[in-house]
C-alpha positions as a printed Julia matrix, in Angstrom:
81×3 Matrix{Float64}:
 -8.32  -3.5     0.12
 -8.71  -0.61    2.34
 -8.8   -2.51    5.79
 -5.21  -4.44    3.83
 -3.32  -0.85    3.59
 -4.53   0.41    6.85
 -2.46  -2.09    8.55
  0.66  -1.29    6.49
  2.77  -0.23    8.55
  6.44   0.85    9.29
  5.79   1.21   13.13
  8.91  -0.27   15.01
 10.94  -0.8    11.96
 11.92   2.87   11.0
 14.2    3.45   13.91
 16.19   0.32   13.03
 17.29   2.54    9.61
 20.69   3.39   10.1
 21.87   3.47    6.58
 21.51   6.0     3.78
 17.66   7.19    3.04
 16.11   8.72    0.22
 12.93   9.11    0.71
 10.71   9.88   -2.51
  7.07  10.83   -2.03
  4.08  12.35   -4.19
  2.4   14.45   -1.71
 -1.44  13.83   -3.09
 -0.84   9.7    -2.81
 -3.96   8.37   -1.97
 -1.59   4.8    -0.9
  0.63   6.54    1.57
  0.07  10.02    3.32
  2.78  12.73    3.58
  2.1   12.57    7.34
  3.5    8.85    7.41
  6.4    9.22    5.0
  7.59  11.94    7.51
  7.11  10.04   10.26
  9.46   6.93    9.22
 12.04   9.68    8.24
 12.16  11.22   11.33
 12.26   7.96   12.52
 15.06   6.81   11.02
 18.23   6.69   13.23
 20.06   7.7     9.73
 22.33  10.42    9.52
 22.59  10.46    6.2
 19.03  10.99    4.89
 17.24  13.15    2.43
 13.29  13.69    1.93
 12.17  14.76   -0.84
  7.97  15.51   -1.03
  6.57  16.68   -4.51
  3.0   18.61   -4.03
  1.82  17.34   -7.45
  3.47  13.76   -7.53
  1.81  10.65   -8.18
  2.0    7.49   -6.18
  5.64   6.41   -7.92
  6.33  10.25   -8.75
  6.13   9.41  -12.38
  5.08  12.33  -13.79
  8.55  13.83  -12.31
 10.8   10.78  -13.49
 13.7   12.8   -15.27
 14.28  14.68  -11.92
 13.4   11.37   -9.78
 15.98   9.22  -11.68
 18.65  12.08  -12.03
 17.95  12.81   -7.86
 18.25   9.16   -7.26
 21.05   8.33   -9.21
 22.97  11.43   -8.07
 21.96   9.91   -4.34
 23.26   6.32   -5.1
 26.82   8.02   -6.81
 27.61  10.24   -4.16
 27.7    7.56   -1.63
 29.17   4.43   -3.89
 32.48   6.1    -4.81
């Protein structure tokens, strides 16, 4: 399993992000550093982006879901209307 998300990767994809990017990330996730989520961010050819890193988040940030949902669906109305 280990060897499987070591060679998950974003490299030469997250420049090719142009469009609007909320990026989400529990800061302790054993899946996914902090150091990588910031790296596809910065990355990201986007202009419009936002990261968002939670020190005591789990791996889907549940344990924050009212302000998750309310950030993302404030994200997705701001830029649908």
């Amino acid at each position: 399993m280990q060897e499987f998300i070591d060679n998950m990767t974003m490299e030469g994809h997250a420049s090719k992000i142009v469009c609007s990017l909320l990026v989400n990330h529990g800061m302790p996730d054993p899946l996914f550093s902090a150091g990588g989520v910031e790296k596809i961010y910065n990355e990201a050819r986007s202009t419009d982006k936002t990261l968002k890193l939670w020190k005591d988040g789990n791996h889907c940030v549940t344990n924050h879901a009212t302000e998750t949902i309310t950030m993302f669906a404030d994200f997705f109305m701001d830029r649908l209307k």
